[in-house]
Backbone as CSV, one residue per row, in Angstrom:
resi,resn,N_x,N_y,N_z,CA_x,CA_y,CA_z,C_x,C_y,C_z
1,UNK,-80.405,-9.110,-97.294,-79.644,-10.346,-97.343,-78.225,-10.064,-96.853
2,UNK,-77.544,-10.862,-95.461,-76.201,-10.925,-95.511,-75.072,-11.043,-96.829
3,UNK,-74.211,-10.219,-96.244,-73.050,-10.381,-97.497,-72.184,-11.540,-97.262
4,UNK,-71.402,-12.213,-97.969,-70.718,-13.422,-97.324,-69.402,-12.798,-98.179
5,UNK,-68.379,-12.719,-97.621,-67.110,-12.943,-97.834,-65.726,-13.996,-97.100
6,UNK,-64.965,-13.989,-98.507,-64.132,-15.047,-98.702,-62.818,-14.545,-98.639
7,UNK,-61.675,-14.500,-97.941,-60.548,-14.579,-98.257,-59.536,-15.002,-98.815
8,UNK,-59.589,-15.025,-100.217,-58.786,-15.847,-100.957,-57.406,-15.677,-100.532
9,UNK,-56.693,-15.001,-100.168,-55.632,-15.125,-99.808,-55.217,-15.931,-98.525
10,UNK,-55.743,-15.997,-97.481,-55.688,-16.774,-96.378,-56.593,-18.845,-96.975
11,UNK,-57.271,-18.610,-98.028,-57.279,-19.925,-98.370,-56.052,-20.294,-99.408
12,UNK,-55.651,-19.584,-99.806,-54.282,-19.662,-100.797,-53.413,-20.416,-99.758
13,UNK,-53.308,-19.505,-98.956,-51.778,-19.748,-97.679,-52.489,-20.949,-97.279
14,UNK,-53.673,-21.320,-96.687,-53.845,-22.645,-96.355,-53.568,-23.985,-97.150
15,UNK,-54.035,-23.506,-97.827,-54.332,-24.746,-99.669,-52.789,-25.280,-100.222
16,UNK,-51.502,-23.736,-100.285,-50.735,-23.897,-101.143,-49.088,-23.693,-100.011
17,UNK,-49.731,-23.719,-98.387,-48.225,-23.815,-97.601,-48.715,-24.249,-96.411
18,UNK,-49.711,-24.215,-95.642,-49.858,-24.465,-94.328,-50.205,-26.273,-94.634
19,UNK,-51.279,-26.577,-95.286,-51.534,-27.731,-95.426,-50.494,-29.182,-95.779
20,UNK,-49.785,-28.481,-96.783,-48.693,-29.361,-97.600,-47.469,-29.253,-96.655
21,UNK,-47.019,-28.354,-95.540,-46.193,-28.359,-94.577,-46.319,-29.424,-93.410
22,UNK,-47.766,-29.277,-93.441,-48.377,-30.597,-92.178,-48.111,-31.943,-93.003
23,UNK,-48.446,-32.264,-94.336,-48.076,-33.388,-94.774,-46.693,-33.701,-95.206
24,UNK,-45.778,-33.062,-95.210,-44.277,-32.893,-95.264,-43.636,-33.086,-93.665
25,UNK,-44.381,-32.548,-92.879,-43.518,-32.872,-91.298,-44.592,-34.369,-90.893
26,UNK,-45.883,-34.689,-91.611,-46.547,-36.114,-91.263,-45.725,-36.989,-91.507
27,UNK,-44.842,-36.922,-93.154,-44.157,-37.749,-93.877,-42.886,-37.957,-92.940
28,UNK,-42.165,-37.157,-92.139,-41.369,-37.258,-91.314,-41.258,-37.899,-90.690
29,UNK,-42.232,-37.372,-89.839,-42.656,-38.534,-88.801,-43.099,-40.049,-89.136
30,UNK,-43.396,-39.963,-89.972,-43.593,-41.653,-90.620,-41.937,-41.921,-91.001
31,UNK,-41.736,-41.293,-91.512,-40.161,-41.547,-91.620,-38.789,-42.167,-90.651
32,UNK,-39.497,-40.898,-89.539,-38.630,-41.275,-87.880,-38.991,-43.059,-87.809
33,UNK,-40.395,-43.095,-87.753,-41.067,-44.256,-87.788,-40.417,-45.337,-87.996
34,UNK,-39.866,-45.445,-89.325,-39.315,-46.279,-90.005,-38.619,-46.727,-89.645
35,UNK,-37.344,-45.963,-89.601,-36.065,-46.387,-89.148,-36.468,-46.857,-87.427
36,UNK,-37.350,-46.520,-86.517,-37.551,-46.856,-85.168,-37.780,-48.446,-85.720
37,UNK,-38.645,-48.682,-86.266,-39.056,-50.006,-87.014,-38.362,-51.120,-87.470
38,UNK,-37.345,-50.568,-88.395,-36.500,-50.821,-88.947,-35.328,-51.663,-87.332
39,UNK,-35.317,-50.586,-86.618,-33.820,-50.739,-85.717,-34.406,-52.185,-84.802
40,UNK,-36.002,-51.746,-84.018,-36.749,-52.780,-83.545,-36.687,-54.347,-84.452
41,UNK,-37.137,-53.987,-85.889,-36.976,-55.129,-86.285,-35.655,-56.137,-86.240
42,UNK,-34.701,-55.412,-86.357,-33.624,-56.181,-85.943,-33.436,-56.462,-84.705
43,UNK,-33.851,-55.734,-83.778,-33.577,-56.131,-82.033,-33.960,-57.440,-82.242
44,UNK,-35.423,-57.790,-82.509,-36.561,-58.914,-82.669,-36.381,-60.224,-83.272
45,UNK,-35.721,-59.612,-84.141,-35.731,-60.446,-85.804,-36.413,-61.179,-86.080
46,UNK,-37.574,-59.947,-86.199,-39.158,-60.431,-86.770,-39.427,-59.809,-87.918
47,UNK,-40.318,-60.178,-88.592,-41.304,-59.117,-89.833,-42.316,-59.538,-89.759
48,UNK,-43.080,-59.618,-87.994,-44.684,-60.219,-88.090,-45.077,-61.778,-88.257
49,UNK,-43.916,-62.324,-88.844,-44.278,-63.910,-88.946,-43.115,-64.603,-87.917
50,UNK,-43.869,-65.813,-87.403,-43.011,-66.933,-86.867,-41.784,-67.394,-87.635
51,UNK,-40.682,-67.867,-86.525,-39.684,-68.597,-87.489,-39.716,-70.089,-87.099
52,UNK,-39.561,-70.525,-88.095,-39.432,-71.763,-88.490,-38.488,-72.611,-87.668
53,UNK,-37.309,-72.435,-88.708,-35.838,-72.413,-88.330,-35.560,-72.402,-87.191
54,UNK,-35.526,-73.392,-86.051,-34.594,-73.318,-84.971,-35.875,-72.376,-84.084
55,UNK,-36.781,-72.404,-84.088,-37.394,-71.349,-82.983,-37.582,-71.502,-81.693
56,UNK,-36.186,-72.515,-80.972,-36.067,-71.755,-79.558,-35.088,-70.853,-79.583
57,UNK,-34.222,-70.391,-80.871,-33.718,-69.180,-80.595,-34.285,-68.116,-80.888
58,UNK,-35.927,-68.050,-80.908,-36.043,-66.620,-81.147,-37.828,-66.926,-80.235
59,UNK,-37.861,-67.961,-79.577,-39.026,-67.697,-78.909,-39.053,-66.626,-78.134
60,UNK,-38.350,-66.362,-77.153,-38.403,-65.185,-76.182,-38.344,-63.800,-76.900
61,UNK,-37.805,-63.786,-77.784,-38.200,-62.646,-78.680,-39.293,-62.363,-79.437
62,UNK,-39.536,-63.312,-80.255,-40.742,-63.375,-80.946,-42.135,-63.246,-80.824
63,UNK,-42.530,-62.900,-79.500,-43.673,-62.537,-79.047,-44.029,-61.177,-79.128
64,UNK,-42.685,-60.668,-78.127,-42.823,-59.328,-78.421,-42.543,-58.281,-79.538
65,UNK,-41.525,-58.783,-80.615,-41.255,-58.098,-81.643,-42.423,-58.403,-82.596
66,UNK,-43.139,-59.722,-82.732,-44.180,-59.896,-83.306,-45.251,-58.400,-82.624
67,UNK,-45.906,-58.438,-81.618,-46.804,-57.384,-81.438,-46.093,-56.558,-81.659
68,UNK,-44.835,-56.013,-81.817,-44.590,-54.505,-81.753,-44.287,-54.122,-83.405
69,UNK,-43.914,-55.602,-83.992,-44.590,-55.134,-85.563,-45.676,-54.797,-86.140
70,UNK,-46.477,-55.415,-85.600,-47.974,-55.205,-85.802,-48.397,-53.653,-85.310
71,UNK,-48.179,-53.568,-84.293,-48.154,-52.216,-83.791,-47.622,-50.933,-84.932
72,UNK,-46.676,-51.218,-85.480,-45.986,-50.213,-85.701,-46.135,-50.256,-86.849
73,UNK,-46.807,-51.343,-87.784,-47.576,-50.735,-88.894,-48.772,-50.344,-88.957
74,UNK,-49.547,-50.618,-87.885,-50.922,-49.452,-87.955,-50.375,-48.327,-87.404
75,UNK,-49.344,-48.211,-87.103,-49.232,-46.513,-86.816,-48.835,-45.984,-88.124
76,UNK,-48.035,-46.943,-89.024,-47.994,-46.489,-90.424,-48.288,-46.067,-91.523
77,UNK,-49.472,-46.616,-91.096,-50.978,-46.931,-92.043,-52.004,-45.797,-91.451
78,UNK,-51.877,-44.900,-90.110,-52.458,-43.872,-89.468,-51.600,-42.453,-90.352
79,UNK,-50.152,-42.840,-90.187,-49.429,-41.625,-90.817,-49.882,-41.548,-92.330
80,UNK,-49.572,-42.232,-93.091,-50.165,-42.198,-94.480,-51.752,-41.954,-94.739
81,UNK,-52.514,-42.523,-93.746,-53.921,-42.256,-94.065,-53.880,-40.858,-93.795
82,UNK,-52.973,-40.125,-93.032,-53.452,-38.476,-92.575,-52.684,-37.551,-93.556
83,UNK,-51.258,-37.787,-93.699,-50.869,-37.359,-94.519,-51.835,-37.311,-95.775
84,UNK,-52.457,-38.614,-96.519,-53.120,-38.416,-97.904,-54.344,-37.297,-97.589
85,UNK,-54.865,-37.012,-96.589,-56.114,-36.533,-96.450,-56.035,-34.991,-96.018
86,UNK,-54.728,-34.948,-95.608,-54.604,-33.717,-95.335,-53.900,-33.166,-96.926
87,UNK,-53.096,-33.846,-97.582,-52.909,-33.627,-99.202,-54.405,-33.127,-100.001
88,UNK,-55.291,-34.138,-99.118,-56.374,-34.069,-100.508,-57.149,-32.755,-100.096
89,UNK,-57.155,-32.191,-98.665,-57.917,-30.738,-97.956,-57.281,-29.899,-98.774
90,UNK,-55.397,-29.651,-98.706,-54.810,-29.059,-99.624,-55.550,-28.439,-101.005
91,UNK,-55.634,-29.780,-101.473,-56.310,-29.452,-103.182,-57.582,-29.141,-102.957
92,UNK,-58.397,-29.572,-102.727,-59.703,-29.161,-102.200,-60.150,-27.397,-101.821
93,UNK,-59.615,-27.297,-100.839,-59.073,-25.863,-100.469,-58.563,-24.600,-101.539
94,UNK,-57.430,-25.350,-101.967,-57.553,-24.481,-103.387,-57.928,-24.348,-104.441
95,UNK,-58.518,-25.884,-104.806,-60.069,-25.804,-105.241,-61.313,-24.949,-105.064
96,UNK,-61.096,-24.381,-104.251,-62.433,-23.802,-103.325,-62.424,-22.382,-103.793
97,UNK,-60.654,-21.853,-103.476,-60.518,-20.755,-103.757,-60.635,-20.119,-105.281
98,UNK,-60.164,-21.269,-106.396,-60.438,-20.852,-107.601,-61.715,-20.656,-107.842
99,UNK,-62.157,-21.357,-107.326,-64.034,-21.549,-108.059,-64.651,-19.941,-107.079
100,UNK,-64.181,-19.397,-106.135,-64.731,-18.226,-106.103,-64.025,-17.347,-106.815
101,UNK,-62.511,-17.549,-106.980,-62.141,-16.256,-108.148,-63.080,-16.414,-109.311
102,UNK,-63.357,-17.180,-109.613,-64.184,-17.580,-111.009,-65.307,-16.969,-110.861
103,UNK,-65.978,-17.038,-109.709,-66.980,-16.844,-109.171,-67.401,-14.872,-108.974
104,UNK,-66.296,-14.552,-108.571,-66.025,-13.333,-108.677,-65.647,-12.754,-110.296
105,UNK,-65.325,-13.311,-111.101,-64.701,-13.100,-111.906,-63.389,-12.127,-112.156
106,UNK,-62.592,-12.967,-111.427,-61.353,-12.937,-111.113,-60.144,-14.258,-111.785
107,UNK,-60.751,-15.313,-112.258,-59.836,-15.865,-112.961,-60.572,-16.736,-114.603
């Protein structure tokens, strides 16, 4: 029978710094995001809905800041969905690694 070995230490470094680094520079970048969002939304002066109020002053705008809100919260909703999933590999991962120290009887 093959032997199978595990490197707990290289799943450590994955689980407990490589992983949680990718969701710390994801969060960033959702961050940059924001404020891009943020600055757009004011170019626009939209938040996705029509205005009411007077809207031939914001027809020529409002088309496009409308799609580029929309836009720019599914990219929001992409950063957070990856960030959480790459959080949850994190735990998982070092999940993985305890249950073979255990396994080994090592913890």
């Amino acid at each position: 029978m093959d032997q199978f070995e595990v490197e707990l230490d290289a799943l450590d470094r994955i689980g407990n710094k490589r992983l949680p680094d990718i969701a710390a520079s994801i969060e960033n970048a959702a961050g940059e995001l924001r404020n891009a969002t943020d600055w757009i939304t004011r170019t626009f002066d939209t938040h996705g809905e029509p205005h009411t109020e007077q809207p031939y002053l914001f027809y020529l705008f409002w088309r496009p800041g409308n799609d580029c809100h929309h836009a720019m919260d599914a990219m929001r909703r992409v950063f957070a969905d990856n960030r959480d999933t790459i959080t949850l590999a994190a735990h998982a991962i070092g999940e993985i690694a305890q249950r073979y120290r255990r396994a080994d009887g090592q913890g």
